[in-house]
N, C-alpha and C positions, 0 to 999 in steps of 0.2 A: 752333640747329636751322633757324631762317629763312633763314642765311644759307647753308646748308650745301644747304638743299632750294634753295633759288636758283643756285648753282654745279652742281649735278644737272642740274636742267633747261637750262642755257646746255650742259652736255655733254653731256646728249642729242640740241640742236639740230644742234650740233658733230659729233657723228657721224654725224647724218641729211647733214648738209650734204657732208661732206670726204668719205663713203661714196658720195653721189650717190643718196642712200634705198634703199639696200642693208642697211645698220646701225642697227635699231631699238633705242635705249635707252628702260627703262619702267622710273621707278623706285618704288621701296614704301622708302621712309622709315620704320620703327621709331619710339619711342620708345628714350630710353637705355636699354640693359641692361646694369645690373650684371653683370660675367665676376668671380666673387669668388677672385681670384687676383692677387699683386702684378707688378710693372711692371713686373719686371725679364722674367718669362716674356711680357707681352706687348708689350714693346716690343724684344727683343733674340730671339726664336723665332719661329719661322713654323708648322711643324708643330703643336708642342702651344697656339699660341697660338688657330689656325684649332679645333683640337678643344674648348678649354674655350667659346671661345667662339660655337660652333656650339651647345652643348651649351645654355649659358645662353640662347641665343634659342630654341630650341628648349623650355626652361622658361619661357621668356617667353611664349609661346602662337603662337610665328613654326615657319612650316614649311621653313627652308631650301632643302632638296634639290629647290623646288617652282621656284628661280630657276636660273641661267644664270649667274650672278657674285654674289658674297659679299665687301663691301667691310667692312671693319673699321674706324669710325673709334676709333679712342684718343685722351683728350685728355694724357695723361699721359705722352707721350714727344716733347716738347719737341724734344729734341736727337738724336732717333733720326729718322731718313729713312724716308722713306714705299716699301714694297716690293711686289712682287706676281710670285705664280707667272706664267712664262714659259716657253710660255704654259700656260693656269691658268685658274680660277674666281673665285681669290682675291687680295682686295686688304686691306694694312693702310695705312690712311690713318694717320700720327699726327702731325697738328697740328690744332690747333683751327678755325683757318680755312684749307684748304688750296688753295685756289683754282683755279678750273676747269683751269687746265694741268695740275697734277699730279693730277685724275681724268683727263683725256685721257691724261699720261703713265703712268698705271699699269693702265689698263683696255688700253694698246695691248701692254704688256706680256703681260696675258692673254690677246690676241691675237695672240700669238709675236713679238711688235717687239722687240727689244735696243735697248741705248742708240748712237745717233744720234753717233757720236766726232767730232771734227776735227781738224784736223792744226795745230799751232803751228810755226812754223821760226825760227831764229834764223842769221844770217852773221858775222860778224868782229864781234859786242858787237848787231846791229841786227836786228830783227824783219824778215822777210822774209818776201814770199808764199810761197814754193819756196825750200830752199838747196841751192845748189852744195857745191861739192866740199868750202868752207869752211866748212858748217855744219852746221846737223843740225836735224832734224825731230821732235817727240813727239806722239804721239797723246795726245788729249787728250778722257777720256769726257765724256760730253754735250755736246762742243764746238759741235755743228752748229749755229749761229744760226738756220737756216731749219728748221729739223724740229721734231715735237713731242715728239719722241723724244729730242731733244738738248736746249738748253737755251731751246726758244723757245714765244711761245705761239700760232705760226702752223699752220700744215696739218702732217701727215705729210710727208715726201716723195717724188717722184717714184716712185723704188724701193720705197720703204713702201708707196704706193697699190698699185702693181701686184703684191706680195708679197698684198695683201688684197684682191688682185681688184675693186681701187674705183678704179682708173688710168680715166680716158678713151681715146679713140681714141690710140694712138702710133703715127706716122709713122715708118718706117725713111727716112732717108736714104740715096739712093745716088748721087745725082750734085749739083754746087755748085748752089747759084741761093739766090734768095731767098723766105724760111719762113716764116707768117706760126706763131708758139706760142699757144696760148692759158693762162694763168693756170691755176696747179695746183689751187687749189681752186674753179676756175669754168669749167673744162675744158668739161664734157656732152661735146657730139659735135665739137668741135674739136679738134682735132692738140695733142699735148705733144709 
């Protein structure tokens, strides 16, 4: 639980920060509560898994419907991936320790972010940036190295930010010369 409320708070800090203090996270830590229902419904459903264990917290002496997002954590799904409505209220965390990217990754999701893809390419047997005529390209989900969305534990993206209204100033380009950018997640009132 220590470790859990400490990855909390770093994601709190995390959206105050990448939002520009737009994005207030306040979190209420629980104790565990027993969901008296097996693993298979809460680590492979989404629907009835959000209602049993809505229900349990709710016998727990917890008010739910009194928050803005309802994270689920499970320790009991090991090998099942961590989900959340898109966007949505709700998150099933299930790993034991799941470390603050995948709260950023699944709260962004609540906040209508999809996964952050990347393009792999390959030419005549060789990995390529772009292929020509002799190769061929796949997308590749969570590819994005630089998003949080994809498979990194830096900022959103450019596009992300401004999809959630947390982008800095953007300069349109219309004619050459030289631009100074500023850093995505240190933008303020500087040009991206």
């Amino acid at each position: 639980t220590r470790m859990v409320s400490r990855e909390l708070r770093q994601t709190a800090r995390y959206y105050s920060e990448v939002s520009r203090g737009r994005e207030h996270v306040h979190v209420r830590l629980t104790r565990w509560v027993h969901v008296p229902v097996g693993g298979d419904l809460m680590c492979n459903t989404q629907r009835a898994s959000r209602r049993v264990a809505t229900s349990a917290v709710r016998r727990a002496g917890y008010r739910p419907g009194r928050f803005n997002r309802l994270m689920i954590f499970t320790e009991q799904c090991e090998s099942a991936a961590s989900a959340a409505q898109l966007p949505g209220r709700v998150s099933w965390i299930r790993f034991r320790d799941p470390g603050m990217a995948t709260l950023v990754h699944e709260l962004g999701h609540n906040l209508g972010l999809e996964h952050a893809y990347g393009v792999v390419c390959h030419e005549h047997g060789r990995r390529v940036a772009l292929a020509g005529r002799g190769g061929r390209c796949l997308q590749v989900e969570y590819g994005d190295s630089w998003d949080a969305m994809g498979h990194s534990r830096g900022s959103f993206s450019a596009p992300a930010l401004v999809r959630l209204g947390w982008a800095g100033r953007i300069q349109r380009v219309r004619r050459s010369g030289t631009y100074q950018v500023a850093d995505v997640t240190r933008a303020h009132r500087a040009d991206q």
